[in-house]
C-alpha positions as CSV (number, residue, x, y, z in Angstrom):
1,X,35.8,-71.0,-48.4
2,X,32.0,-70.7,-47.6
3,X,32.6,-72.6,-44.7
4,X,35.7,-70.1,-43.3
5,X,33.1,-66.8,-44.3
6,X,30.4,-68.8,-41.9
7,X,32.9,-69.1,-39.2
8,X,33.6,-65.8,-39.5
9,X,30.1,-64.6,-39.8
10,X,29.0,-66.6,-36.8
11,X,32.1,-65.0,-34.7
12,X,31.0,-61.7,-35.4
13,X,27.3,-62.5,-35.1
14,X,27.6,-64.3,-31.6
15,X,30.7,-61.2,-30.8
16,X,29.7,-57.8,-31.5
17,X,32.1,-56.1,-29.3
18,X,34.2,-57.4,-31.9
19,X,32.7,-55.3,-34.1
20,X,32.5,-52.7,-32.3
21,X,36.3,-52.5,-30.9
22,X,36.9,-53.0,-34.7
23,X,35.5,-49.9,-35.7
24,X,36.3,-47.9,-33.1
25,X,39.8,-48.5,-34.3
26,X,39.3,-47.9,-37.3
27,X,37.9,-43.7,-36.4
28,X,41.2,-44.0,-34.4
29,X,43.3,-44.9,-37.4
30,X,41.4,-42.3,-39.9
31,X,42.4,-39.6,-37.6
32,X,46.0,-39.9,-38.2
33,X,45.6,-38.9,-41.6
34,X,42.8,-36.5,-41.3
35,X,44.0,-32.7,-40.5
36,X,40.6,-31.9,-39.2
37,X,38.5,-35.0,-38.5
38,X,35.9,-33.2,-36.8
39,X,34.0,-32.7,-40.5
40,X,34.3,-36.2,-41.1
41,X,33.3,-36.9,-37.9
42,X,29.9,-35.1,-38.4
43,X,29.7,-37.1,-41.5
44,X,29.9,-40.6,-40.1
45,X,27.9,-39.7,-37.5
46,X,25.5,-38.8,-39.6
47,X,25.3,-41.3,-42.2
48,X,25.8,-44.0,-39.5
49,X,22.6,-42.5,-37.3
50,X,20.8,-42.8,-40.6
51,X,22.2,-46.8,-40.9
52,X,21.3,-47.8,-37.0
53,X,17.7,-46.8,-37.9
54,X,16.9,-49.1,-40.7
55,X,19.9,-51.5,-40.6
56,X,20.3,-52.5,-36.7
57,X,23.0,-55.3,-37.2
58,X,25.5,-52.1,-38.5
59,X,24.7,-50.1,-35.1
60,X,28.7,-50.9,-34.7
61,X,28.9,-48.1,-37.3
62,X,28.5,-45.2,-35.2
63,X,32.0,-46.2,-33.1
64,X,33.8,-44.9,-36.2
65,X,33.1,-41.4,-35.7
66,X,33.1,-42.4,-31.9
67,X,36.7,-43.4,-32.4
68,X,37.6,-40.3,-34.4
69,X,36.4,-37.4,-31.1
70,X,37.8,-40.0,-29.1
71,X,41.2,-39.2,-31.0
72,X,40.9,-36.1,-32.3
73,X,42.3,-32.9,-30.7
74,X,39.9,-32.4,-27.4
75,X,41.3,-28.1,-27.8
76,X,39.2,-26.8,-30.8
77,X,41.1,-23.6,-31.7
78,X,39.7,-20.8,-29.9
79,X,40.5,-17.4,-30.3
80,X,43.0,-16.9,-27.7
81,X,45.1,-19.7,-28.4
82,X,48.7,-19.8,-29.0
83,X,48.2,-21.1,-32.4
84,X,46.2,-17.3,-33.6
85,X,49.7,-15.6,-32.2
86,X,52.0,-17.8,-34.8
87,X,54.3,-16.0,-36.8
88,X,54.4,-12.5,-34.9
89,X,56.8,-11.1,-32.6
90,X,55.1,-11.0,-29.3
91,X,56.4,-11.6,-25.6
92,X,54.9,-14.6,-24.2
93,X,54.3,-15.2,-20.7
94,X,52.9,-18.5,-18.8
95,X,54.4,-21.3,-16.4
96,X,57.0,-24.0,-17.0
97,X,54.7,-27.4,-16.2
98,X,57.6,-29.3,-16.7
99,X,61.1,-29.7,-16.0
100,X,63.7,-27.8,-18.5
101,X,65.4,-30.2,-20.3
102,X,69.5,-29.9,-21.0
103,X,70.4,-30.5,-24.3
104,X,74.0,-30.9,-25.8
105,X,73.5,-27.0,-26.8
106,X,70.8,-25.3,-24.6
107,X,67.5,-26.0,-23.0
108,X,64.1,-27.0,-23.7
109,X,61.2,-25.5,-22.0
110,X,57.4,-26.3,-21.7
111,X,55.4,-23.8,-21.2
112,X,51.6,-23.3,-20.8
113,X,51.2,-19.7,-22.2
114,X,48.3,-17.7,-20.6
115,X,49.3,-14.3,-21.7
116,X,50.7,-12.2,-24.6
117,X,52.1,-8.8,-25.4
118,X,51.7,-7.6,-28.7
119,X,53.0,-4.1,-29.2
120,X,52.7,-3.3,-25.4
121,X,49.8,-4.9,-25.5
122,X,47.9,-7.3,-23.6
123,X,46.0,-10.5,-24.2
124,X,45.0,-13.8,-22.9
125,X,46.7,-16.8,-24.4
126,X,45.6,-20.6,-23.8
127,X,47.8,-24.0,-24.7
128,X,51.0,-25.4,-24.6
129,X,54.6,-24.7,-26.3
130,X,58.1,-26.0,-26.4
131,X,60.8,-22.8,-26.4
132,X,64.6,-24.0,-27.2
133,X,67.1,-21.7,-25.7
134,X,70.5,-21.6,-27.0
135,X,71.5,-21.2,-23.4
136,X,71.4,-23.5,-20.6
137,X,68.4,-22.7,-18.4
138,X,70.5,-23.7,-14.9
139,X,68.1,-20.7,-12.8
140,X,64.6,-22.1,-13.9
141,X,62.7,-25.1,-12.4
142,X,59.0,-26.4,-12.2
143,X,56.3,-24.5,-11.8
144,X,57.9,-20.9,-12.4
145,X,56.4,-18.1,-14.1
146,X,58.6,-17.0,-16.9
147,X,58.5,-14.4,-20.0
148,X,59.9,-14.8,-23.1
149,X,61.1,-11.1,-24.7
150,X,60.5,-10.6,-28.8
151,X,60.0,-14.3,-29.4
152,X,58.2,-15.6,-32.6
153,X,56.6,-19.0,-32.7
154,X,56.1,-21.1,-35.1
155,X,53.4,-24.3,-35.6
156,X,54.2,-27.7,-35.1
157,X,54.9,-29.4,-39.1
158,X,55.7,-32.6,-39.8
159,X,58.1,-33.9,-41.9
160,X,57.8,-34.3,-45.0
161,X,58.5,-38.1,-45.5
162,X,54.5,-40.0,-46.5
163,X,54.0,-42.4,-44.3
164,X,56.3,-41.1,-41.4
165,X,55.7,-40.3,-37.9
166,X,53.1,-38.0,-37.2
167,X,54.8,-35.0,-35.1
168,X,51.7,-32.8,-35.1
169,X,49.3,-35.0,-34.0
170,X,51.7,-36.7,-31.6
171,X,51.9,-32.8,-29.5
172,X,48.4,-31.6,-30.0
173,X,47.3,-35.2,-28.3
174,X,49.8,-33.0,-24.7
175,X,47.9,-29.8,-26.0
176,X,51.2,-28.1,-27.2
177,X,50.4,-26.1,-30.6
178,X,53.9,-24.5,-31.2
179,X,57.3,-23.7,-30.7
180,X,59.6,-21.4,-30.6
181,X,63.4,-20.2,-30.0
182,X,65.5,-17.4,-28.0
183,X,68.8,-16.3,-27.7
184,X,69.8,-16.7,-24.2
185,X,68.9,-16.4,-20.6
186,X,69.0,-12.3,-21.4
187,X,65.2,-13.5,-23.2
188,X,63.8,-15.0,-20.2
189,X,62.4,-13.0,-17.6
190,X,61.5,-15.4,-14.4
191,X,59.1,-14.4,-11.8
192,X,59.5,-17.5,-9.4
193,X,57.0,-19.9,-8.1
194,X,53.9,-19.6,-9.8
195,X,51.5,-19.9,-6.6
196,X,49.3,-22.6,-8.5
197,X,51.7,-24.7,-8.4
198,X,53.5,-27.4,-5.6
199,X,56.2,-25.5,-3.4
200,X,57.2,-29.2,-2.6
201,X,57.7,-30.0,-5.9
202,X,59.0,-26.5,-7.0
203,X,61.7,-27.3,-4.4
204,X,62.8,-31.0,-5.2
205,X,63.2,-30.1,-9.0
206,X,65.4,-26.7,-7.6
207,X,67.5,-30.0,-6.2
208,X,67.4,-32.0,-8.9
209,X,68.5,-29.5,-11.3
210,X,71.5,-28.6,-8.9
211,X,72.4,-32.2,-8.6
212,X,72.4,-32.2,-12.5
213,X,74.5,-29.5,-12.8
214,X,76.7,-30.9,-10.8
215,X,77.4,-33.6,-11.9
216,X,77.6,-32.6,-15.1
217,X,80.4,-29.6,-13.9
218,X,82.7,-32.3,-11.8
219,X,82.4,-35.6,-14.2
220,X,83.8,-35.8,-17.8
221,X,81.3,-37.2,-20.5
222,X,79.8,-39.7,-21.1
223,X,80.0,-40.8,-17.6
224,X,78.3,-37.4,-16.2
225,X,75.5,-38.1,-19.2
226,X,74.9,-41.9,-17.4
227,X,75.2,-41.1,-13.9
228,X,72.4,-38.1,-14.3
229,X,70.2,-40.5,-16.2
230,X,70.5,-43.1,-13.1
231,X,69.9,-40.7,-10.6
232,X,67.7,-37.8,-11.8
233,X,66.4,-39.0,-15.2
């Protein structure tokens, strides 16, 4: 036994990256169970400064907190983001930076928001959220500018099963803070191209979202569900 703790001593003696990728791991693994891991963060930091000054062999110490920024949400919440808006009725305005996605009932959208109405009023917005529609968005491609009429988001929550997938963390690591729902296309208000974006790549997802629909108009499923996801994704 002390011969297997010498071994392992000498290996982490003679290989401190060891010890270092160790515990930069391990501020990797803290954050998913940490709702705000910039506090603890500070903490480590802290304590772990105080530690490299007197104890140099535990200088691998101040990875952990490393490991937790390095993880952590790199959007602290601001005033204007999406998040603050949560729970109101407010039209939301911003740019598709993805492809809508068909569902068996519906769309999904991805939108990064950069402007609200409240009331009539309005304010600047900042992050990213997923909007289902209950209709399929067939008219709306990448890189349009779209509003979304009365709509009321909600946060991202996880389940509520310990131990389970972290659904949260897992969108707030793509910067998307919320979601949300509307009726129908009568909801969505699209302006076109937004000029920030690719025309080129406006115009082959215009294609591909054609393609898709037609596919999925002239084939019966599942066939039309296989042959879209060979050809367009």
């Amino acid at each position: 036994m002390k011969s297997t703790n010498k071994s392992i001593y000498s290996l982490l003696n003679n290989h401190k990256i060891v010890l270092i990728v160790i515990s930069f791991i391990l501020g990797i693994l803290l954050n998913e169970y940490l709702r705000s891991p910039w506090v603890l963060a500070g903490i480590t930091g802290l304590f772990g400064g105080i530690i490299a000054l007197y104890f140099r062999n535990l200088r691998f110490l101040l990875f952990i907190p490393l490991g937790l920024v390095f993880s952590a949400n790199s959007q602290l919440i601001s005033a204007d983001n999406i998040l603050n808006f949560a729970g109101e009725k407010i039209d939301l305005e911003g740019v598709l930076y993805r492809s809508p996605e068909t569902r068996e009932s519906g769309s999904r959208l991805y939108l990064q928001t950069d402007t609200v109405f409240i009331s009539g009023v309005k304010e600047p917005a900042s992050g990213r959220v997923i909007i289902y529609s209950a209709d399929d968005s067939q008219l709306l491609a990448y890189g349009d500018r779209v509003r979304l009429v009365d709509i009321k988001l909600r946060p991202i929550e996880n389940f509520k099963n310990p131990g389970g997938f972290n659904l949260r963390k897992f969108y707030e690591r793509q910067g998307i803070y919320a979601r949300g729902f509307v009726e129908g296309q009568e909801s969505i208000i699209s302006f076109g191209r937004d000029r920030s974006y690719s025309p080129v790549l406006h115009y082959i997802d215009i294609v591909r979202i054609k393609f898709g629909n037609f596919v999925r108009a002239g084939f019966p499923s599942p066939e039309n569900a296989i042959l879209n996801a060979i050809t367009v994704g």
